[in-house]
Chimera marker file (.cmm) of the C-alpha trace (Angstrom):
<marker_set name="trace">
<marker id="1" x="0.000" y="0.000" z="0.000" r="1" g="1" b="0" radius="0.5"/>
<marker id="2" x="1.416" y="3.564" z="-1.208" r="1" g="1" b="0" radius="0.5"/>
<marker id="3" x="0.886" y="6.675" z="0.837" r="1" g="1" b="0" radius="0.5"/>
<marker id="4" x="1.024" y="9.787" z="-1.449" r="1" g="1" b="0" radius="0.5"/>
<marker id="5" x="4.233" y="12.058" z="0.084" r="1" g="1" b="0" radius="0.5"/>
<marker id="6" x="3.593" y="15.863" z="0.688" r="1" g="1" b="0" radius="0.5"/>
<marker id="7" x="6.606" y="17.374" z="2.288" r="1" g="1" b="0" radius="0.5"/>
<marker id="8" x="4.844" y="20.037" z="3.836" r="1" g="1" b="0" radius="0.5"/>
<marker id="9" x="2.257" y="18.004" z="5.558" r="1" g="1" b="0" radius="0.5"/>
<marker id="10" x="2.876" y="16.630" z="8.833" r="1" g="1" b="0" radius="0.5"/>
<marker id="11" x="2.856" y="12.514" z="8.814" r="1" g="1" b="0" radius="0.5"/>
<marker id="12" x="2.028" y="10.826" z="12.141" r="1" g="1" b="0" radius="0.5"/>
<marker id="13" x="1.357" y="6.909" z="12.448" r="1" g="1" b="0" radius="0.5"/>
<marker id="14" x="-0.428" y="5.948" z="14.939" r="1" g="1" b="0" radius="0.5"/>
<marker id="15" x="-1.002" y="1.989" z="16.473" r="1" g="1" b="0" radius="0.5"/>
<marker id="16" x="-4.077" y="1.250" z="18.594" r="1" g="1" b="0" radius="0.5"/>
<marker id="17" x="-4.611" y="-2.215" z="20.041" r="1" g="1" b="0" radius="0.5"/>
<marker id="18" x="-7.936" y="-4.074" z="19.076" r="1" g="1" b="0" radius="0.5"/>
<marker id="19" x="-11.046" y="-2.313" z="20.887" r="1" g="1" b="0" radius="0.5"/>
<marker id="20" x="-8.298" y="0.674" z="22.266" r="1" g="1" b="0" radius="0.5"/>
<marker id="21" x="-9.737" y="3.908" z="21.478" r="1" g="1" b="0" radius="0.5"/>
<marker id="22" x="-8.391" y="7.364" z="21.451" r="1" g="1" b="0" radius="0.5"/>
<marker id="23" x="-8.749" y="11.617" z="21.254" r="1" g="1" b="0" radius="0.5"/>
<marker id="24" x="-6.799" y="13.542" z="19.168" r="1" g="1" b="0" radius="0.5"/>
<marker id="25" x="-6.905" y="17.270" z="17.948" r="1" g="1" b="0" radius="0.5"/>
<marker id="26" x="-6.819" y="17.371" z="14.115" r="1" g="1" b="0" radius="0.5"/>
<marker id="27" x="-7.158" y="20.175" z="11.565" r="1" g="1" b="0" radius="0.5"/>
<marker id="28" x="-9.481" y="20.725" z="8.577" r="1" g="1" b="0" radius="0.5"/>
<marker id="29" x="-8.157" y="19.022" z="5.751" r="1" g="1" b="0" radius="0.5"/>
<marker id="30" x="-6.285" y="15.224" z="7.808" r="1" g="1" b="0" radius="0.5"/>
<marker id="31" x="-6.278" y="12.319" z="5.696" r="1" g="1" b="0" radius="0.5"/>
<marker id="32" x="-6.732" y="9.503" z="7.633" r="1" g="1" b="0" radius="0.5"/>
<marker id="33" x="-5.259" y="6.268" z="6.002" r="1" g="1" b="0" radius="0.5"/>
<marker id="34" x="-5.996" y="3.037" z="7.447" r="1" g="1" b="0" radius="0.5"/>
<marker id="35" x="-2.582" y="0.800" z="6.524" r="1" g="1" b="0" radius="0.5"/>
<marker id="36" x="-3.709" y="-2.512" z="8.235" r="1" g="1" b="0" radius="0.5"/>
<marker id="37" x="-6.612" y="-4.026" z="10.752" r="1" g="1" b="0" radius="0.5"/>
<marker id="38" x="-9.774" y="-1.909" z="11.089" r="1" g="1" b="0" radius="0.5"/>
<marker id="39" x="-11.197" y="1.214" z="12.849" r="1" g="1" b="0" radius="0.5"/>
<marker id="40" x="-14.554" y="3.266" z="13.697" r="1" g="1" b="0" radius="0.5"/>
<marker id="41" x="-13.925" y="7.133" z="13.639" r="1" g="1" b="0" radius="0.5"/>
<marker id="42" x="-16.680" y="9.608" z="15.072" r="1" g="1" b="0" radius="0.5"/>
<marker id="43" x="-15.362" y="12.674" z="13.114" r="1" g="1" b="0" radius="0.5"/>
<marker id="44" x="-14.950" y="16.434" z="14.440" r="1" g="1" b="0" radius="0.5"/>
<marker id="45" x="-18.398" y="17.620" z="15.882" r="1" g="1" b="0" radius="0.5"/>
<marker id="46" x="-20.848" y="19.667" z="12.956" r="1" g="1" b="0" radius="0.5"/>
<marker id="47" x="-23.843" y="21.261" z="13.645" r="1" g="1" b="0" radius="0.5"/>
<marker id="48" x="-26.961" y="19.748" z="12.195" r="1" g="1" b="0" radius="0.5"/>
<marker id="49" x="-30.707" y="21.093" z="12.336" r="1" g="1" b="0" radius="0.5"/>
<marker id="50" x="-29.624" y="22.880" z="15.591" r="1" g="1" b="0" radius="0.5"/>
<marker id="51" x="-28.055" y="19.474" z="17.317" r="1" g="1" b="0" radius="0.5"/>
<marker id="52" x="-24.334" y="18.512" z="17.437" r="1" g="1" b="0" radius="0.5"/>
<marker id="53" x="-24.050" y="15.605" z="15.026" r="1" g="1" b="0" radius="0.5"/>
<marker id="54" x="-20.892" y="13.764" z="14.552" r="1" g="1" b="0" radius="0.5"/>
<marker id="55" x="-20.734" y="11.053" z="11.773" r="1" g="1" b="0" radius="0.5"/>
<marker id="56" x="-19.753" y="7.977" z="12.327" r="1" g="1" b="0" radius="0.5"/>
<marker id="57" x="-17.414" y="6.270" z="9.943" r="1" g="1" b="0" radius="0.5"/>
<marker id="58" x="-15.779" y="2.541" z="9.904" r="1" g="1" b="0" radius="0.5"/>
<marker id="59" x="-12.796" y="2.346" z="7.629" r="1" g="1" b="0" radius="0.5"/>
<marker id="60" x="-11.089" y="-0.979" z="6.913" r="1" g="1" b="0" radius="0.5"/>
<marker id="61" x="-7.442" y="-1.585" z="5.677" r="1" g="1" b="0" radius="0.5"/>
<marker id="62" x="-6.359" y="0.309" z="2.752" r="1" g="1" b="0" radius="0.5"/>
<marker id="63" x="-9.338" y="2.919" z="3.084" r="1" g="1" b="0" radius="0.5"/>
<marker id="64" x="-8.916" y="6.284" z="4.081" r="1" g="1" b="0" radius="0.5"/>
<marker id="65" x="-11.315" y="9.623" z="4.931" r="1" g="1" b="0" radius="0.5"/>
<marker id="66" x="-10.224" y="13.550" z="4.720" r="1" g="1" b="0" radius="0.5"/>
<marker id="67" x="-11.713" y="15.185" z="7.604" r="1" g="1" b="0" radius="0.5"/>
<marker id="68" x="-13.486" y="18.862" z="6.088" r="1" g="1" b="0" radius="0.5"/>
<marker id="69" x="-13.556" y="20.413" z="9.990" r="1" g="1" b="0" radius="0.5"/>
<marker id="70" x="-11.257" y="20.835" z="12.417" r="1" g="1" b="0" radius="0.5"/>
<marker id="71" x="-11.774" y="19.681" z="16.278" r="1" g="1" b="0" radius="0.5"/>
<marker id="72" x="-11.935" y="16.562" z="18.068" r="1" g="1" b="0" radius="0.5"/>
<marker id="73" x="-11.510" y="12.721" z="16.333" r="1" g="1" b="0" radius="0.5"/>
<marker id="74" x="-12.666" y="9.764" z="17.914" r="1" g="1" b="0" radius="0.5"/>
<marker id="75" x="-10.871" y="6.382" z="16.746" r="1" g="1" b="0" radius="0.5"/>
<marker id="76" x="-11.402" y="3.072" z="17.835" r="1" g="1" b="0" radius="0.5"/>
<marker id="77" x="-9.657" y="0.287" z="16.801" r="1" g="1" b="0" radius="0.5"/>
<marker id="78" x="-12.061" y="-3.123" z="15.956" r="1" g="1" b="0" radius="0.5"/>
<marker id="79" x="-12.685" y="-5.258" z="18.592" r="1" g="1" b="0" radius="0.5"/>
<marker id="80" x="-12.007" y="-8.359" z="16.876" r="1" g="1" b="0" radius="0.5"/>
<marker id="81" x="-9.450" y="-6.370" z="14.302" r="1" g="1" b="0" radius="0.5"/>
<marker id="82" x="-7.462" y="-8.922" z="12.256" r="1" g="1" b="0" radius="0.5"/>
<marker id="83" x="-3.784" y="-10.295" z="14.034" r="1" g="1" b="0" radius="0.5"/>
<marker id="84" x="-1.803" y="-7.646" z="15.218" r="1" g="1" b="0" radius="0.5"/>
<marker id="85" x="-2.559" y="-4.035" z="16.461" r="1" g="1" b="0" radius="0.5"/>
<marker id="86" x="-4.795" y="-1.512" z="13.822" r="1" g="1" b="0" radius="0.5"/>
<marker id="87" x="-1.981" y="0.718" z="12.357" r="1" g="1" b="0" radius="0.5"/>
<marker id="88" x="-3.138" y="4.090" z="10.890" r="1" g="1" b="0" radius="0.5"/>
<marker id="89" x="-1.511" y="7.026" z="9.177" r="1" g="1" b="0" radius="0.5"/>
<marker id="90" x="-2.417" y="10.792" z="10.093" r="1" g="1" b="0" radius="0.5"/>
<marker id="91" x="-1.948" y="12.806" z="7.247" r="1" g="1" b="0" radius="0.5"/>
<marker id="92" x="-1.771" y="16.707" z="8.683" r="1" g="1" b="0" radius="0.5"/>
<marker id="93" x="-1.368" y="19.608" z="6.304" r="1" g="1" b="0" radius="0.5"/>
<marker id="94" x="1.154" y="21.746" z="6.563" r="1" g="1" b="0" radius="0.5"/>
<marker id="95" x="0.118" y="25.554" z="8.666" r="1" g="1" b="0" radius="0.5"/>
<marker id="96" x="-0.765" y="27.764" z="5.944" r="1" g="1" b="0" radius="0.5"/>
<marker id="97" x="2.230" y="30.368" z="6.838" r="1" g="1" b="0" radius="0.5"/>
<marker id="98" x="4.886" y="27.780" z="6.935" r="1" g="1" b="0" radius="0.5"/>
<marker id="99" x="3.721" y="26.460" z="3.520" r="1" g="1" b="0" radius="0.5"/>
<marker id="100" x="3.514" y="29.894" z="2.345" r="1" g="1" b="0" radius="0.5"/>
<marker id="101" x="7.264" y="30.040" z="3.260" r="1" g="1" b="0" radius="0.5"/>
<marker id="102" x="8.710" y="27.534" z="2.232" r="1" g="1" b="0" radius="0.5"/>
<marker id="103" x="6.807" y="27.912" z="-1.295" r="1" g="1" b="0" radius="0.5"/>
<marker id="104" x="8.462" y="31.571" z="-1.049" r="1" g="1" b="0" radius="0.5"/>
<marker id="105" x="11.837" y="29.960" z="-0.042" r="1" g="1" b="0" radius="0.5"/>
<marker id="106" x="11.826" y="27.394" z="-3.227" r="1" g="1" b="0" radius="0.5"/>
<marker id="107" x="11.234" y="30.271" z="-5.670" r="1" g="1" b="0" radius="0.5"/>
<marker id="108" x="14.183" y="32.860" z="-4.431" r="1" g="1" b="0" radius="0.5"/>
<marker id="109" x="16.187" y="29.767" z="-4.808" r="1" g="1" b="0" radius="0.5"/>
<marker id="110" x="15.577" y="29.076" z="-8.298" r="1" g="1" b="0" radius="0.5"/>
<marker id="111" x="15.849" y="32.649" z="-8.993" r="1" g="1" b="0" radius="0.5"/>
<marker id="112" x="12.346" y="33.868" z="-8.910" r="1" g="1" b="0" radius="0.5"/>
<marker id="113" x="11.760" y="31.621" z="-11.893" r="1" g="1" b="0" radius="0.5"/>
<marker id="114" x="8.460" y="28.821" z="-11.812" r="1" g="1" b="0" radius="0.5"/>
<marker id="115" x="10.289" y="25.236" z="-12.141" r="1" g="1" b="0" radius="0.5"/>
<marker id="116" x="8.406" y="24.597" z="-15.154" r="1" g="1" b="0" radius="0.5"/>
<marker id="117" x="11.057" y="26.884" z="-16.582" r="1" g="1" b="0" radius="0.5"/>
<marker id="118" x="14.234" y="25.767" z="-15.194" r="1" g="1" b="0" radius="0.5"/>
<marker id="119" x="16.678" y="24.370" z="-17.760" r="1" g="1" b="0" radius="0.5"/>
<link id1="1" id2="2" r="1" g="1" b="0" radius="0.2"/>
<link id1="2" id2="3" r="1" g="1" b="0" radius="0.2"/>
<link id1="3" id2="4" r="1" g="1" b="0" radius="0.2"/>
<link id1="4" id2="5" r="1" g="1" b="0" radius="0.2"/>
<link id1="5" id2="6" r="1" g="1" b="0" radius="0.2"/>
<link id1="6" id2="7" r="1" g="1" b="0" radius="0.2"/>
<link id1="7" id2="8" r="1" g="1" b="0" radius="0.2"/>
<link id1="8" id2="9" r="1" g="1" b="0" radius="0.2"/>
<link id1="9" id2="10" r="1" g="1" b="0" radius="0.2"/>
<link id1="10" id2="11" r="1" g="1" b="0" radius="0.2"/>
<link id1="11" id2="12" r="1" g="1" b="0" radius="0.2"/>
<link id1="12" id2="13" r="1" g="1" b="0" radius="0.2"/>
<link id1="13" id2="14" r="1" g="1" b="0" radius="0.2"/>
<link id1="14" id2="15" r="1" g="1" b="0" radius="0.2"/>
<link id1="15" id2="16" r="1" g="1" b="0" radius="0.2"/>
<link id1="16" id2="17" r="1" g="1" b="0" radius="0.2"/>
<link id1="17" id2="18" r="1" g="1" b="0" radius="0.2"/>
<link id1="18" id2="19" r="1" g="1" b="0" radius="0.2"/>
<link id1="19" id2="20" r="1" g="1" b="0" radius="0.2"/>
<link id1="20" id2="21" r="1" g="1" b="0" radius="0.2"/>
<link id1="21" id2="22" r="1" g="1" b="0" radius="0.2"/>
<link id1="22" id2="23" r="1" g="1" b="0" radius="0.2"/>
<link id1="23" id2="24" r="1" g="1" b="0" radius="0.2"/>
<link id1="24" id2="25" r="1" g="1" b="0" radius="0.2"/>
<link id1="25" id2="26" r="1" g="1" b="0" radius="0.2"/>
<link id1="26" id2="27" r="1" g="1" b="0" radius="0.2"/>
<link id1="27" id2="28" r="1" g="1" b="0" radius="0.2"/>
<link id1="28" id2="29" r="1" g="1" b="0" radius="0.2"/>
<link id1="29" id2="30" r="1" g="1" b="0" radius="0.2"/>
<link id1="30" id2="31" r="1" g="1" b="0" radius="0.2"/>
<link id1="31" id2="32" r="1" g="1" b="0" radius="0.2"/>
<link id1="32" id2="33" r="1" g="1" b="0" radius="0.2"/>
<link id1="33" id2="34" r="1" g="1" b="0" radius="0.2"/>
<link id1="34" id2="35" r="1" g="1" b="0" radius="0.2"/>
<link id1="35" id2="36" r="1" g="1" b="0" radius="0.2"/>
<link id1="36" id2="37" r="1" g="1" b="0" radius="0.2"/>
<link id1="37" id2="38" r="1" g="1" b="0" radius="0.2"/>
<link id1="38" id2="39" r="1" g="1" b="0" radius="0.2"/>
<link id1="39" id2="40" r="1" g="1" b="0" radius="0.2"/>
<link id1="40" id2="41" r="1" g="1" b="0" radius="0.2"/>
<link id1="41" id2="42" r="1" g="1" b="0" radius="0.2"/>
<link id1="42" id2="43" r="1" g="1" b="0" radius="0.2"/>
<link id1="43" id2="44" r="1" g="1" b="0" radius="0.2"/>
<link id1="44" id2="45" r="1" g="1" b="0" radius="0.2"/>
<link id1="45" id2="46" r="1" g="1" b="0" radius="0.2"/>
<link id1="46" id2="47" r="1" g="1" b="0" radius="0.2"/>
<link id1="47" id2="48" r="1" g="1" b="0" radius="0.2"/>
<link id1="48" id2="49" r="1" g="1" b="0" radius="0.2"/>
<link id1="49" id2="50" r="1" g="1" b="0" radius="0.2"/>
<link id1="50" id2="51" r="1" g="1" b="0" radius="0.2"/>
<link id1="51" id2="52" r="1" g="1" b="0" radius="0.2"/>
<link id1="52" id2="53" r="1" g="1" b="0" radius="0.2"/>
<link id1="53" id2="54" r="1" g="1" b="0" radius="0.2"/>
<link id1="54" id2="55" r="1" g="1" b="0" radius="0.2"/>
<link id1="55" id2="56" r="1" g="1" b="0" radius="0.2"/>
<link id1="56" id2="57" r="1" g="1" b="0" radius="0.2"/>
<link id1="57" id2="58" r="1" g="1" b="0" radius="0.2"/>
<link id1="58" id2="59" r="1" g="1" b="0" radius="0.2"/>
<link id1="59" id2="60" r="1" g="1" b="0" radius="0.2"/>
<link id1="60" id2="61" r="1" g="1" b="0" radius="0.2"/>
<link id1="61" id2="62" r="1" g="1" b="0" radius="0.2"/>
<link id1="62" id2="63" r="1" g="1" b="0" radius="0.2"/>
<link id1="63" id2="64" r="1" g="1" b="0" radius="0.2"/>
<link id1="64" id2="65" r="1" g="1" b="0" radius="0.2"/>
<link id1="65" id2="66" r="1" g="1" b="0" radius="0.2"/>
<link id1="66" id2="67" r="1" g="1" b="0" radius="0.2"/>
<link id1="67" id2="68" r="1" g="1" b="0" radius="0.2"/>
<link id1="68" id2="69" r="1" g="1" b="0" radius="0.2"/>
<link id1="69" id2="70" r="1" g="1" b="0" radius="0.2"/>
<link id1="70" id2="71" r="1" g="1" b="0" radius="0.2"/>
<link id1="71" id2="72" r="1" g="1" b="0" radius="0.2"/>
<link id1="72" id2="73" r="1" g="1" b="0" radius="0.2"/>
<link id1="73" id2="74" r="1" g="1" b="0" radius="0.2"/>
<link id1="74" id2="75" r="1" g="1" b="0" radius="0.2"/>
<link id1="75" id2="76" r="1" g="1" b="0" radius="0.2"/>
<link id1="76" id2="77" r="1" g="1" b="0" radius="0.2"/>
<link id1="77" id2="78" r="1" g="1" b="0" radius="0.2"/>
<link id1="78" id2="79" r="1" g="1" b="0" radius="0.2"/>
<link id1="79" id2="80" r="1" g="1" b="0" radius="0.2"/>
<link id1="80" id2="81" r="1" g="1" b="0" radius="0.2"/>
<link id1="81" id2="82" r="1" g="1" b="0" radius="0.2"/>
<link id1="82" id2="83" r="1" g="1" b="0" radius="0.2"/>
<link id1="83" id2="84" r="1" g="1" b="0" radius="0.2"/>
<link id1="84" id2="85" r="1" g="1" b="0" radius="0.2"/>
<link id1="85" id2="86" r="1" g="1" b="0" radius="0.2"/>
<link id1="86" id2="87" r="1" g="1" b="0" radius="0.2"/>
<link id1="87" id2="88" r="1" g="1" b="0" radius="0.2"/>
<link id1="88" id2="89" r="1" g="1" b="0" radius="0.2"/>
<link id1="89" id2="90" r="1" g="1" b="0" radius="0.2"/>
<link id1="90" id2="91" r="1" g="1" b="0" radius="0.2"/>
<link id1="91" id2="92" r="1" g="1" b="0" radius="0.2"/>
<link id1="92" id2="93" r="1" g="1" b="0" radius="0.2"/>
<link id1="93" id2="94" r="1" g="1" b="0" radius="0.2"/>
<link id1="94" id2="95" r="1" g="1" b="0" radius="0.2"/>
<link id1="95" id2="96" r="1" g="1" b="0" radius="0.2"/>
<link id1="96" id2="97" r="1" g="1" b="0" radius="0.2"/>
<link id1="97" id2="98" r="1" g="1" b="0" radius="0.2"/>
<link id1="98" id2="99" r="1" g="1" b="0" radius="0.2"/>
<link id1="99" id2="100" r="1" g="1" b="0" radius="0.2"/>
<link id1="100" id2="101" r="1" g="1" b="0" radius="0.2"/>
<link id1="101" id2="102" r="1" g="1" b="0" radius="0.2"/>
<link id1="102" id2="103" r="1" g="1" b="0" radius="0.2"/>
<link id1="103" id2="104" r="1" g="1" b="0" radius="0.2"/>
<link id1="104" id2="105" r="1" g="1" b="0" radius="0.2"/>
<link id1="105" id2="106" r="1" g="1" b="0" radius="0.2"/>
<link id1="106" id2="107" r="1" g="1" b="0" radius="0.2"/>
<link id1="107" id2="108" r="1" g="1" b="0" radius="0.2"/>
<link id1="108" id2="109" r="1" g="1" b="0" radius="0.2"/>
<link id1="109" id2="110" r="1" g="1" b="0" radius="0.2"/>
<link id1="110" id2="111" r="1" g="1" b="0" radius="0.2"/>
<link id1="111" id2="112" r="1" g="1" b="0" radius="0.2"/>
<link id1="112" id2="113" r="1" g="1" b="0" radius="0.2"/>
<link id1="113" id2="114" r="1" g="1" b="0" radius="0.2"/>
<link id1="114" id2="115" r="1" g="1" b="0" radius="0.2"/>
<link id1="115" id2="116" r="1" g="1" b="0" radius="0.2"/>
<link id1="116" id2="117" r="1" g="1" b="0" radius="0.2"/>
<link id1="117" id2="118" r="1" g="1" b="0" radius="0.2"/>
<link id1="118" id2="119" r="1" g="1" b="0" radius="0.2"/>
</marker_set>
């Protein structure tokens, strides 16, 4: 299984044990790649109709989900996952400013000049 490689965006695997869950802060715009086993997300609260609704999503090895809000993700690894622990790939972009510079930073190198038009 491939992960497609963005060197501004922040990579973080992650391991949960079968029927472990866990909490973690995530921005708008997190991939979340599952690389083996299986695992229910409850994604970053929305409001719906005046309630707080927050989908519920299973994703089994080789799937993935980008998260359109920012908050709070749930994850939960399968109870009776296959051998092994539930391994998972967090897929953060990078902070607009610091992608702004370094975008900035790869131009003055080549001279102010788009790499399409580099000899």
């Amino acid at each position: 299984m491939t992960t497609i490689f963005d060197p501004d965006a922040t990579y973080r695997p992650m391991r949960l044990s079968a029927g472990e869950a866990m909490h973690i802060p995530v921005r708008a715009g997190t991939a979340v790649q599952v690389l083996a086993g299986s695992v229910r997300l409850l994604g970053p609260a929305r409001w719906l109709g005046g309630s707080v609704y927050r989908a519920p999503q299973r994703l089994g090895e080789g799937e993935w989900l980008l998260l359109e809000d920012g908050g709070w993700l749930e994850m939960e690894a399968a109870a009776a996952s296959s051998p092994g622990d539930t391994q998972l790939m967090l897929v953060e972009p990078a902070e607009p400013l610091i992608w702004l510079w370094r975008r900035l930073r790869a131009l003055l190198q080549r001279g102010g000049r788009p790499a399409s038009q580099q000899a």
